[in-house]
C-alpha positions as CSV (number, residue, x, y, z in Angstrom):
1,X,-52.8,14.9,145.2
2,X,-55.4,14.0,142.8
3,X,-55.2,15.4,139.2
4,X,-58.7,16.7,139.3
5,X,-58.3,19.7,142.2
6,X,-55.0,20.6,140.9
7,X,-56.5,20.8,137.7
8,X,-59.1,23.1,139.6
9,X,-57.3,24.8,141.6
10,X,-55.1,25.8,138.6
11,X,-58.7,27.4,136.6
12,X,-58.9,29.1,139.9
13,X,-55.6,31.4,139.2
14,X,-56.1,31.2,135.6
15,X,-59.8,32.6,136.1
16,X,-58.5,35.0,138.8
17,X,-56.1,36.5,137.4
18,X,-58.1,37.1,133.6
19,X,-60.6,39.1,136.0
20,X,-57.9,41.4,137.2
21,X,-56.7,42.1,133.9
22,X,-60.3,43.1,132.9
23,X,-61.4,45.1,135.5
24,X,-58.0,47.0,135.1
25,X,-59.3,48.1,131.6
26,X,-60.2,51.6,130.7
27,X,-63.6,51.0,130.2
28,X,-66.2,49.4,132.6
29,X,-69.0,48.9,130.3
30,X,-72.0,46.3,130.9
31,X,-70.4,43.4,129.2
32,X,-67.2,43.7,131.0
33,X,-69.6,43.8,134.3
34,X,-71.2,40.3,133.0
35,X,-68.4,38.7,132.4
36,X,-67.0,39.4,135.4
37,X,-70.0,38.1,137.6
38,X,-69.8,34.9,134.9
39,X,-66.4,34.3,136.3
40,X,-67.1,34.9,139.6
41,X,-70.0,32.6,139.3
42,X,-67.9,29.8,137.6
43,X,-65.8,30.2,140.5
44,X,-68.3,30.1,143.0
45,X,-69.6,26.5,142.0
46,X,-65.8,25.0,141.1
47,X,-65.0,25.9,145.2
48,X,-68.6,24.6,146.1
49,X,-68.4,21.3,144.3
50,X,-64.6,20.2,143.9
51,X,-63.4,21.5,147.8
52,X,-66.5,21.1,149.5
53,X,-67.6,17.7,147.9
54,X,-71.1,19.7,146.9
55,X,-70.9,17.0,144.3
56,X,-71.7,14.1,146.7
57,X,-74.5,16.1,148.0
58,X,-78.5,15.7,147.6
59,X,-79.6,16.8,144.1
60,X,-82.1,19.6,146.0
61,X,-78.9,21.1,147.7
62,X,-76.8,21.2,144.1
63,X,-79.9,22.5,142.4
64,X,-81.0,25.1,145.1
65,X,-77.4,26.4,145.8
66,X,-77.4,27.2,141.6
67,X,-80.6,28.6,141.4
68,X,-79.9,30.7,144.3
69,X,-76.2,31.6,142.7
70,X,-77.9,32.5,139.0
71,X,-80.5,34.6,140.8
72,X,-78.2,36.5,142.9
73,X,-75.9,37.4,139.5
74,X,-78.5,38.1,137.9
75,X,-80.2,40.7,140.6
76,X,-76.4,42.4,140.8
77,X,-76.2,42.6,136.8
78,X,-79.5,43.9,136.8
79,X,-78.9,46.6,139.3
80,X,-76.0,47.9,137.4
C-alpha cells in the first residue's frame, strides 16, 4: 500500500478521535463548535482528494467542491 493513504488514513483516526474528545468536554462554546466543523472540513477534502482521486480531477471540480465545502461550514457556524 502506498505510504501516502496510510499516512492519510492514519490523520483520519487521529483527527477523529481529537473530535470526540472535544465534543465530550463540558462546555460547548463557539470556538469548540469551529473547530469541530474545521476538522470535519479537513476531513471532508482528505477523503475527496486522496480516496477518490479528486486530485486528478478538472481544476473547476476541485475548486467548486471547496467553495461549496467553505460555504456550507461557514452557513452551519453561522447558524449556531
Amino acid at each position: 500500500m502506498k505510504k501516502s493513504l496510510l499516512f492519510t488514513y492514519g490523520l483520519l483516526i487521529a483527527l477523529t478521535l481529537f473530535t470526540a474528545l472535544i465534543s465530550k468536554s463540558d462546555f460547548l462554546s463557539n470556538s469548540v463548535i469551529l473547530l469541530i466543523m474545521f476538522f470535519s472540513a479537513i476531513k471532508f477534502l482528505l477523503v475527496a482528494f486522496q480516496f477518490m482521486e479528486l486530485k486528478k480531477a478538472n481544476p473547476f471540480w476541485r475548486l467548486s467542491l471547496s467553495f461549496v465545502l467553505g460555504l456550507l461550514v461557514l452557513v452551519i457556524v453561522l447558524i449556531k
